[in-house]
One Martini backbone bead per residue (centre of mass of N, CA, C, O) as a GRO file, in nm:
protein
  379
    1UNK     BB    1   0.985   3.180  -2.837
    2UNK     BB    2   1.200   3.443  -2.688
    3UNK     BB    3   1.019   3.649  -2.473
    4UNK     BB    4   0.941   3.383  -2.305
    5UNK     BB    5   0.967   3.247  -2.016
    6UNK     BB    6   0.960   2.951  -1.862
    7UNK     BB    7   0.828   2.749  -1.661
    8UNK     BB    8   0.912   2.561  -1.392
    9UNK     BB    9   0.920   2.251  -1.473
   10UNK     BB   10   0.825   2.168  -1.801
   11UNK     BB   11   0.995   1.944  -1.895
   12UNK     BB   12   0.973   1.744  -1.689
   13UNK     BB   13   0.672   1.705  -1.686
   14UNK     BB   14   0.634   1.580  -1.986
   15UNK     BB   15   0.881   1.369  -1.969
   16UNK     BB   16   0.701   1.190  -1.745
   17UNK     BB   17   0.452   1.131  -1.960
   18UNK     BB   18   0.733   0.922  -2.099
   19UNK     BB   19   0.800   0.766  -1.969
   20UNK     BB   20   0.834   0.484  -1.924
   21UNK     BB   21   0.860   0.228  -2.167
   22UNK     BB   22   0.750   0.011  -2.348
   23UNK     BB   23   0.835  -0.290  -2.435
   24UNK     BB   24   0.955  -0.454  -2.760
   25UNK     BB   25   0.798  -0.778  -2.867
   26UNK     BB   26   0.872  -1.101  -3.024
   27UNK     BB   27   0.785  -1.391  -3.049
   28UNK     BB   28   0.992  -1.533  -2.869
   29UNK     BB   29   0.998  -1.486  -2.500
   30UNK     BB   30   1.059  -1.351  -2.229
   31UNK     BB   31   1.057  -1.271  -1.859
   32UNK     BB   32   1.199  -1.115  -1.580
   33UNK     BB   33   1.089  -1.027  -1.209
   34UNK     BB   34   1.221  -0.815  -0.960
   35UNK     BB   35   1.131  -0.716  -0.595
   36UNK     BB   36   1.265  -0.469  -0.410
   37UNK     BB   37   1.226  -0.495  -0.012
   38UNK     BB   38   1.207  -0.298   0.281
   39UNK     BB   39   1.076  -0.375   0.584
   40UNK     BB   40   1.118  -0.124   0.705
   41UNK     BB   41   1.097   0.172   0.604
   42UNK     BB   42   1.076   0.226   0.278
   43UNK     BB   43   1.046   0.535   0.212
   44UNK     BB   44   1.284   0.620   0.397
   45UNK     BB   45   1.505   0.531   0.236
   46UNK     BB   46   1.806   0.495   0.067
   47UNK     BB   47   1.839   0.554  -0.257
   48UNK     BB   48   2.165   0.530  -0.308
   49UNK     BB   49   2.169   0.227  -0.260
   50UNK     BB   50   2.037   0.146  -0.518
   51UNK     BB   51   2.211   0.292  -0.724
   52UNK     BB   52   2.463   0.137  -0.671
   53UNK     BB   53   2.347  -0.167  -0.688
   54UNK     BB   54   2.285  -0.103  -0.987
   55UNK     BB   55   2.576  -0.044  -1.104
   56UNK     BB   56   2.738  -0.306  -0.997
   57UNK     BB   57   2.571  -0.487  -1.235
   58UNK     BB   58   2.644  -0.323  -1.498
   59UNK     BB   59   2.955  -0.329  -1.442
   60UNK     BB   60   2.934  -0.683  -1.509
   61UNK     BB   61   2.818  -0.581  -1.826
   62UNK     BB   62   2.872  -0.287  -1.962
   63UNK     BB   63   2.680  -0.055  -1.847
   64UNK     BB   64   2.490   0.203  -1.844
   65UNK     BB   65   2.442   0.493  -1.621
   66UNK     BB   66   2.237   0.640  -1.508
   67UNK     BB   67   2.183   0.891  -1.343
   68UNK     BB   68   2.152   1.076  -1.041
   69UNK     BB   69   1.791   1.128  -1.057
   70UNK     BB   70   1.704   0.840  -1.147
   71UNK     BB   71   1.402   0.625  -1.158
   72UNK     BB   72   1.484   0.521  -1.458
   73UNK     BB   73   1.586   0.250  -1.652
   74UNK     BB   74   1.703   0.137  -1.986
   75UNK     BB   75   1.893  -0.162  -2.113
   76UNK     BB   76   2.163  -0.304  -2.244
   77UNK     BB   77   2.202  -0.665  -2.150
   78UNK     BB   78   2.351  -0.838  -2.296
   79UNK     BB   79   2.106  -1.081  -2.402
   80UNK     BB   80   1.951  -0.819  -2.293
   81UNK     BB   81   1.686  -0.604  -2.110
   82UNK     BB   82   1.668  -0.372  -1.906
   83UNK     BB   83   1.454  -0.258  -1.628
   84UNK     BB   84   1.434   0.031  -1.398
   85UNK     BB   85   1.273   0.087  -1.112
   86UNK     BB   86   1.196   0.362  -0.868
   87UNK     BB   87   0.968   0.328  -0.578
   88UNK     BB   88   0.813   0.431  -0.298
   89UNK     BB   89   0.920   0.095  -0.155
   90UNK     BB   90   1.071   0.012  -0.426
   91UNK     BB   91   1.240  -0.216  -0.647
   92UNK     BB   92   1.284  -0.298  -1.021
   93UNK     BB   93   1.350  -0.583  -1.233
   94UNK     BB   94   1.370  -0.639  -1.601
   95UNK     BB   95   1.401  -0.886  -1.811
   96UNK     BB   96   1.454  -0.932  -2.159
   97UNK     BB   97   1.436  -1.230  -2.401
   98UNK     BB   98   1.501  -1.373  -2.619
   99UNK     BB   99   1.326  -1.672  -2.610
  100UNK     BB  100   1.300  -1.996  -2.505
  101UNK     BB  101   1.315  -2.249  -2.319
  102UNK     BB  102   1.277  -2.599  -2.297
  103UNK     BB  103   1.221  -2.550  -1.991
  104UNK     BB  104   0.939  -2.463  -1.848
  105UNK     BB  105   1.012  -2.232  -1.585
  106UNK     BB  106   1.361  -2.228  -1.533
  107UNK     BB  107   1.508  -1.939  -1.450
  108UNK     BB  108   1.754  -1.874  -1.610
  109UNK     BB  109   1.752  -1.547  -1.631
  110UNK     BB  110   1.802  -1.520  -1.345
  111UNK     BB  111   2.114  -1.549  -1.402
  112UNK     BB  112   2.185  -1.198  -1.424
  113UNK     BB  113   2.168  -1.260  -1.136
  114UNK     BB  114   2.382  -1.261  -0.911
  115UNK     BB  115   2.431  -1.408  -0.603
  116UNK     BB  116   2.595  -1.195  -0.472
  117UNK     BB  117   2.412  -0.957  -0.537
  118UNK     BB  118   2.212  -1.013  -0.439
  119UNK     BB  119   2.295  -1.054  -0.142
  120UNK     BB  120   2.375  -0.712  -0.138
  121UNK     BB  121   2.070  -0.612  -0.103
  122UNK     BB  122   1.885  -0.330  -0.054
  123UNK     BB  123   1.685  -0.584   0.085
  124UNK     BB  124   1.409  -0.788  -0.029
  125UNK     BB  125   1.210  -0.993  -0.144
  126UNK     BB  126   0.863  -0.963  -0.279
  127UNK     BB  127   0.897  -1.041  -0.586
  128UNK     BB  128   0.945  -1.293  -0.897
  129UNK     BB  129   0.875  -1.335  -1.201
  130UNK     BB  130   0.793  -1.511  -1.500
  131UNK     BB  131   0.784  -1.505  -1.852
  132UNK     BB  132   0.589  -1.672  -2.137
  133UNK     BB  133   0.662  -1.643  -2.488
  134UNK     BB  134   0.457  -1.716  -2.721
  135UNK     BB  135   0.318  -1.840  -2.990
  136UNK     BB  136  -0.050  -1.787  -3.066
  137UNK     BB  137  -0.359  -1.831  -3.150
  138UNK     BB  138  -0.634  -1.880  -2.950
  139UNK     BB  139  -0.659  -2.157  -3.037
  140UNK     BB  140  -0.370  -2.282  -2.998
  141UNK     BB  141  -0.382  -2.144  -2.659
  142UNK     BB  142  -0.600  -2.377  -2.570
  143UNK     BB  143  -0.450  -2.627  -2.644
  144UNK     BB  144  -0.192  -2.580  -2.490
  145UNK     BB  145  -0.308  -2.536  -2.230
  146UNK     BB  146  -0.435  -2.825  -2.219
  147UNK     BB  147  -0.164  -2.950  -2.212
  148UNK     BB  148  -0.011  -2.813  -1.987
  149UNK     BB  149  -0.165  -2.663  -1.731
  150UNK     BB  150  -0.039  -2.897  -1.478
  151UNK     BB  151   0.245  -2.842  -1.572
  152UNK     BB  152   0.244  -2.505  -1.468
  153UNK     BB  153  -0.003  -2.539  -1.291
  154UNK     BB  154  -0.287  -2.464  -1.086
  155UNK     BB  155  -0.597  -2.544  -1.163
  156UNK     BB  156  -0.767  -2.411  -0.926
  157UNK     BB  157  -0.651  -2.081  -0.983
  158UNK     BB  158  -0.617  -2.034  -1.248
  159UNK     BB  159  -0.630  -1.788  -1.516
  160UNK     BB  160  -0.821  -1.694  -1.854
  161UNK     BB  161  -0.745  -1.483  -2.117
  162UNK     BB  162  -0.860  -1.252  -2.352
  163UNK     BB  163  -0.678  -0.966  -2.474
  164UNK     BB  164  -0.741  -0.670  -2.657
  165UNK     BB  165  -0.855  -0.840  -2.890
  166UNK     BB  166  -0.718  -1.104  -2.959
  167UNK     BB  167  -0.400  -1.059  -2.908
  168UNK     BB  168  -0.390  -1.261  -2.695
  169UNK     BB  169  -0.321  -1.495  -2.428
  170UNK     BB  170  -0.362  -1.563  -2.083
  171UNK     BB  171  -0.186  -1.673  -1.750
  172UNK     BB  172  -0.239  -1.780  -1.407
  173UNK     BB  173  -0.212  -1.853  -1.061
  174UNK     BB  174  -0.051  -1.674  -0.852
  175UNK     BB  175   0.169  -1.881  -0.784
  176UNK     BB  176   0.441  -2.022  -0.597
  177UNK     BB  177   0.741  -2.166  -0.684
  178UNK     BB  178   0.994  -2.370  -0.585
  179UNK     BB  179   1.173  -2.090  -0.668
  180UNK     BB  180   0.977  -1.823  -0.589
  181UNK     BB  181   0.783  -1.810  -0.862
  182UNK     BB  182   0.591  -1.642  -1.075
  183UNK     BB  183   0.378  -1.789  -1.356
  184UNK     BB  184   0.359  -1.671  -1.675
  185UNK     BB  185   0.155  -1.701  -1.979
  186UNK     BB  186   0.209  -1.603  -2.332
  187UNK     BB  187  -0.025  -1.593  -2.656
  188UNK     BB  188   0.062  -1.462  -2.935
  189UNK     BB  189  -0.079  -1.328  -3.232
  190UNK     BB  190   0.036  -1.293  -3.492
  191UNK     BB  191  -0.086  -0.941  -3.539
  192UNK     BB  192   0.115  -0.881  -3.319
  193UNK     BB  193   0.262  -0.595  -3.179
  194UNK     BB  194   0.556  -0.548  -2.999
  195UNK     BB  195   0.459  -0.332  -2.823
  196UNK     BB  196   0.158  -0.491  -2.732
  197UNK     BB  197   0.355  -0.690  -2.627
  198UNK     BB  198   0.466  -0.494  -2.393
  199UNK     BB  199   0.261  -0.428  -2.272
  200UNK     BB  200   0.086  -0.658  -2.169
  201UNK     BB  201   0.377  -0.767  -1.998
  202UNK     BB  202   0.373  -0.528  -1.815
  203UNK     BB  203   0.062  -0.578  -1.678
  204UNK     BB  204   0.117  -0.811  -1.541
  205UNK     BB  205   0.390  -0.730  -1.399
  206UNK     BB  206   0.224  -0.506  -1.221
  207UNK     BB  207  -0.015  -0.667  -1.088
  208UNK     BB  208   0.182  -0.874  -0.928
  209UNK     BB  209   0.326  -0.649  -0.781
  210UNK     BB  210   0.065  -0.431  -0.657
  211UNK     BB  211  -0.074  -0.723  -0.550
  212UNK     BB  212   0.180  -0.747  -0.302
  213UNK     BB  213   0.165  -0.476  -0.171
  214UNK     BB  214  -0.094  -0.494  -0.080
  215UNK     BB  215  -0.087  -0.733   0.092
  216UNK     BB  216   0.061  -0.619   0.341
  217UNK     BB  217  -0.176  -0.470   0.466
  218UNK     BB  218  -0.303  -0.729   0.621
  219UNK     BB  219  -0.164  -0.779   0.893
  220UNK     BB  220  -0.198  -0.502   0.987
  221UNK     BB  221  -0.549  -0.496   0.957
  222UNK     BB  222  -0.551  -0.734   1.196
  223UNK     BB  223  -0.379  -0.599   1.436
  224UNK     BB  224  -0.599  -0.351   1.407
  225UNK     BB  225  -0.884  -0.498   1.531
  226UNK     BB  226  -0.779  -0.629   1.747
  227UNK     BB  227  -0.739  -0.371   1.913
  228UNK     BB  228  -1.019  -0.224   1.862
  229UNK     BB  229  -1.160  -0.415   1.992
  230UNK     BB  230  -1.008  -0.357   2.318
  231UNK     BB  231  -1.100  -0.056   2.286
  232UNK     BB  232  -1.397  -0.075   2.247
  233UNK     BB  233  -1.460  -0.204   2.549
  234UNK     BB  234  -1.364   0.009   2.688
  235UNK     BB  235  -1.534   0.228   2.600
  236UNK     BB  236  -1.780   0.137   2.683
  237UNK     BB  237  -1.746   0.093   2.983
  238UNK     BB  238  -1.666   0.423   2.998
  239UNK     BB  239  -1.974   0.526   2.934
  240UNK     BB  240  -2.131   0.383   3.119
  241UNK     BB  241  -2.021   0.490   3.379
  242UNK     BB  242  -2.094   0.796   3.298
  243UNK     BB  243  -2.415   0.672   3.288
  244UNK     BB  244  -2.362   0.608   3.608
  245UNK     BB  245  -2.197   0.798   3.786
  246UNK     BB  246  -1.919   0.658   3.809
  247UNK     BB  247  -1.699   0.771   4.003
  248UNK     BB  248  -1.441   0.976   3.852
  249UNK     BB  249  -1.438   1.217   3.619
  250UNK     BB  250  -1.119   1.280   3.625
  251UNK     BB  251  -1.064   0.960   3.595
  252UNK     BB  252  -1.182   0.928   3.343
  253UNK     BB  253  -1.090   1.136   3.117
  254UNK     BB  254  -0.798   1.026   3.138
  255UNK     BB  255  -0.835   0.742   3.035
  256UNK     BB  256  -0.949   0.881   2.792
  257UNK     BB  257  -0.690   1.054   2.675
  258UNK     BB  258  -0.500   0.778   2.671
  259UNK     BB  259  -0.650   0.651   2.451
  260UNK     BB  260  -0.671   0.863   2.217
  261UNK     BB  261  -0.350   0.846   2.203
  262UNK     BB  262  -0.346   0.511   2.116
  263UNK     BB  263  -0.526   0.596   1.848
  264UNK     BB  264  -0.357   0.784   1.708
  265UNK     BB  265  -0.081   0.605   1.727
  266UNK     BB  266  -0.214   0.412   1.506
  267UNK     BB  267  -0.290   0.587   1.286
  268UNK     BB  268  -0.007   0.667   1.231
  269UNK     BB  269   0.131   0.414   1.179
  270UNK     BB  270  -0.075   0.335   0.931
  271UNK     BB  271  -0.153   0.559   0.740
  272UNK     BB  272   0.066   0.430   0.496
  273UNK     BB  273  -0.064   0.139   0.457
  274UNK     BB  274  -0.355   0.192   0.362
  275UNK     BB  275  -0.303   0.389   0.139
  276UNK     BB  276  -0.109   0.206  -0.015
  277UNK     BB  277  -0.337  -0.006  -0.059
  278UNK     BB  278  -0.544   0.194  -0.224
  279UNK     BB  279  -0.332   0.245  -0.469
  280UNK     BB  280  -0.285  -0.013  -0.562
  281UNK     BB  281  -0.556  -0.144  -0.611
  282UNK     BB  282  -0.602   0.075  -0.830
  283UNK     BB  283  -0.367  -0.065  -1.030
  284UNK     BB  284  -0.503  -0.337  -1.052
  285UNK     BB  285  -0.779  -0.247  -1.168
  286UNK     BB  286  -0.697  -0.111  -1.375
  287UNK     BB  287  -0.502  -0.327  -1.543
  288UNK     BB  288  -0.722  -0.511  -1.594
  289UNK     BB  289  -0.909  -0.345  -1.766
  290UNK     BB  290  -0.687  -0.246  -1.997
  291UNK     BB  291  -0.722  -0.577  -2.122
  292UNK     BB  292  -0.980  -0.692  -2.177
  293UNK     BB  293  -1.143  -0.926  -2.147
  294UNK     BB  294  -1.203  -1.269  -2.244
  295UNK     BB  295  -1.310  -1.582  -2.246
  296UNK     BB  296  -1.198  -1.921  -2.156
  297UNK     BB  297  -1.304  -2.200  -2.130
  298UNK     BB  298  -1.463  -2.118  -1.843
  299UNK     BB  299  -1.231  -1.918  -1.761
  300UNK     BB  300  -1.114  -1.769  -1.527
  301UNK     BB  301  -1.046  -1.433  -1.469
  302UNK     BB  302  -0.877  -1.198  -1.344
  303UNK     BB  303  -1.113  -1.033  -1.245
  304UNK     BB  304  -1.223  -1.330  -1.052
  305UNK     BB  305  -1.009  -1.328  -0.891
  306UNK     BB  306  -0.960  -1.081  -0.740
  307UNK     BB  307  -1.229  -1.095  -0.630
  308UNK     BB  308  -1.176  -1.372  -0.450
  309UNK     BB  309  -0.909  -1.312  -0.323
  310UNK     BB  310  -0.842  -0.995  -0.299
  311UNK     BB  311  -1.088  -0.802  -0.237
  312UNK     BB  312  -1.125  -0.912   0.064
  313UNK     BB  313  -0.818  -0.810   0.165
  314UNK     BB  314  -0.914  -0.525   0.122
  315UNK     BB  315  -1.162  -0.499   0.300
  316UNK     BB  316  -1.038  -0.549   0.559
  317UNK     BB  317  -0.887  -0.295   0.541
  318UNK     BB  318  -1.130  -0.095   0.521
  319UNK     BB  319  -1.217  -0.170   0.786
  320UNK     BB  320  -0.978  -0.107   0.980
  321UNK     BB  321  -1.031   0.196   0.905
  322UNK     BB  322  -1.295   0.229   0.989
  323UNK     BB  323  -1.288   0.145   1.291
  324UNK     BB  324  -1.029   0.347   1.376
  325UNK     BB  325  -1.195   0.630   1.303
  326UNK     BB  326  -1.469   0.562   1.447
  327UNK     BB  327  -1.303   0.522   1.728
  328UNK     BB  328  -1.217   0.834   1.742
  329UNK     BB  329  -1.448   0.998   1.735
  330UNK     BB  330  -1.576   0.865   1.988
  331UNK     BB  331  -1.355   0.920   2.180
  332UNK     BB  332  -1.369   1.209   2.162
  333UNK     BB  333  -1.675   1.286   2.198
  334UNK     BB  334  -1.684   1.137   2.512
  335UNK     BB  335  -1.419   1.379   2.596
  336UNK     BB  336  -1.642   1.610   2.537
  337UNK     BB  337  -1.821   1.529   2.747
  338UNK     BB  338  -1.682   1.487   3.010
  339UNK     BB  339  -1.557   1.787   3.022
  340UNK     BB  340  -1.856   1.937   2.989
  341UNK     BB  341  -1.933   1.804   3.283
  342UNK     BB  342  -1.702   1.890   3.408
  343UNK     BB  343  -1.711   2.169   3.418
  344UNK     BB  344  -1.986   2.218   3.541
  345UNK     BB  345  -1.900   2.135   3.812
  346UNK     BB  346  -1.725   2.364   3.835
  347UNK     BB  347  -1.906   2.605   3.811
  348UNK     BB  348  -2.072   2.497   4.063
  349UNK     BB  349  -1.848   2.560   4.258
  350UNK     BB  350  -1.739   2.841   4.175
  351UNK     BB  351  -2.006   2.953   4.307
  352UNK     BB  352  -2.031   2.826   4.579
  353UNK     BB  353  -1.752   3.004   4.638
  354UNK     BB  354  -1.885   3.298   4.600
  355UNK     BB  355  -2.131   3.285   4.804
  356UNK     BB  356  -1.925   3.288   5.053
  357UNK     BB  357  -1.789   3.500   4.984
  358UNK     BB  358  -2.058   3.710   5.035
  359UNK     BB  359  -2.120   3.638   5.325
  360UNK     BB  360  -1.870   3.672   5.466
  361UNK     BB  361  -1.839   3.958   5.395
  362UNK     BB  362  -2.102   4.039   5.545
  363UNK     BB  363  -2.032   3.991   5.805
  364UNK     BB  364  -1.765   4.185   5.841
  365UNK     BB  365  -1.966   4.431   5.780
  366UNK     BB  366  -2.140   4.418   6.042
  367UNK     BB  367  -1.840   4.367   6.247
  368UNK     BB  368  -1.761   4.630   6.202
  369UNK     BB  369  -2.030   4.836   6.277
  370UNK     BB  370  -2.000   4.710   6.560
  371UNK     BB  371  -1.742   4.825   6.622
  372UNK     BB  372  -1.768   5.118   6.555
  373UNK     BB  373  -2.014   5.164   6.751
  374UNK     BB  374  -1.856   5.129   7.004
  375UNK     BB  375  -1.659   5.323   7.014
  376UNK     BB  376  -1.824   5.558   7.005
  377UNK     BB  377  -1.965   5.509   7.256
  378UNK     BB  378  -1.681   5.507   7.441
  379UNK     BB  379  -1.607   5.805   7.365
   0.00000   0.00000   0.00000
């Protein structure tokens, strides 16, 4: 069709649809994930320094380097597979290698980047994950794990579950271990095909990763509560006041309205880190959900690790923001009441002082017809 112009940006649109494709894998095989992130406003940081960050790895690689508007990039580096994502507040490098070192989660693979280049990261590690892919059907699994799991994991954490329809069989403590690194082991079934064993291990590793940044705002929420616990003492306070009308009703209205602008700027600075916190959280109960959990050995699966320690920490994020909201309206509300009764008090003023002077121009007016009439009079 050459007759109808095409709409703006239709295939840019389309071609996201397809964009980040899983990686293909095939037991054994390992993969690393780092990600970085600046402590202080990572949204607005120079995405330019990332892609620099970028291209000095390559370079040191003999790798090609991606557009200059790309979001992500994978590529062969040496004897790996890179992949880069470019995301709102962090950027994440993910290699993948055919095989397992001798010794389980050495962190080897992590020497792809060098030490000098991690020092000159334009941010900070935000978390870093290892992953070890084994072959082995179910029962091979089970008895895997039962064989290593104190040497690989911390037991009282464990979380393990048999994923897709016994396509795989997944572990992870969610322990950060003596070198900073998250463990995950991945024990592929015969029948598992490369792309669905990429899938797999692509989703625990977003799993572990938008699990971290939730947990970002768990610090910020209770810092919003002390505060809130704070200004709501002072707003009861300030309500007492004025249900006993003591004080003076303008220098109240003064303190309600420095309060409300106090709790939007408090609302303002979070109002990111909280949307950010509901938005991650909703990509980790997503991925886990299309990995269809099913028990191994009576242990917890990984959506029940999640209810116990991660749910709680984001319901504490959702009431810090709700408890900031319903302060705010609360404040405003008062600060409504409390203006409409200064108004009142002016409006029943603003008469009494038109009634005198209406009595005034009347006695003005009875003392001028008093002197015209003596005038009269004299004339």
């Amino acid at each position: 069709m050459t007759g109808i112009e095409e709409y703006p940006g239709r295939y840019a649109l389309y071609n996201e649809l397809h964009a980040r494709p899983f990686p293909e894998l095939s037991p054994p095989c390992r993969a690393v994930m780092l990600t970085v992130k600046r402590p202080q406003k990572a949204a607005e940081r120079d995405r330019g320094e990332d892609m620099e960050h970028l291209k000095k790895l390559l370079d040191r690689y003999g790798a090609a380097h991606p557009a200059s508007d790309a979001n992500h990039h994978t590529v062969p580096m040496g004897r790996s597979i890179l992949k880069w994502e470019q995301h709102t507040e962090f950027v994440s490098y993910t290699l993948f290698a055919d095989g397992v070192a001798k010794s389980p989660f050495d962190g080897s693979v992590f020497g792809y980047f060098p030490e000098d280049w991690l020092a000159e990261a334009p941010g900070k590690r935000l978390t870093s994950a290892l992953v070890r892919v084994e072959p082995g059907g179910p029962e091979d699994a089970r008895q895997r794990l039962q064989d290593v799991s104190h040497e690989w994991f911390v037991p009282e954490s464990l979380a393990v579950a048999e994923v897709i329809d016994g396509t795989a069989t997944v572990a992870s403590d969610f322990r950060i271990d003596e070198m900073g690194h998250v463990r995950m082991a991945v024990f592929a079934a015969p029948n598992t095909g490369p792309r669905r064993l990429g899938r797999v291990v692509q989703r625990l590793l977003e799993i572990e990763t938008y699990k971290t940044a939730s947990m970002l705002t768990l610090p910020v929420a209770r810092e919003v509560s002390t505060r809130v616990s704070g200004l709501d003492k002072e707003l009861t306070d300030i309500v007492h006041r004025m249900s006993a009308s003591r004080g003076s009703d303008v220098e109240t209205l003064d303190r309600l309205l420095k309060m409300s602008a106090e709790i939007e700027l408090l609302s303002t600075d979070t109002a990111f880190r909280f949307g950010a916190a509901e938005a991650y959280a909703a990509i980790v109960n997503q991925r886990i959900e299309v990995l269809r959990e099913e028990r191994v050995a009576s242990r917890q699966l990984f959506s029940e690790f999640m209810l116990r320690r991660f749910d709680p920490a984001m319901r504490t994020c959702r009431s810090a923001r709700s408890r900031l909201l319903e302060l705010s309206a609360r404040a405003q509300s008062a600060a409504n009441l409390l203006r409409t009764r200064v108004d009142v008090d002016s409006a029943q003023q603003n008469t009494k002082v038109l009634e005198r002077m209406d009595e005034r121009a009347a006695l003005q007016l009875r003392l001028q017809e008093t002197v015209e009439g003596l005038s009269v009079v004299a004339i």
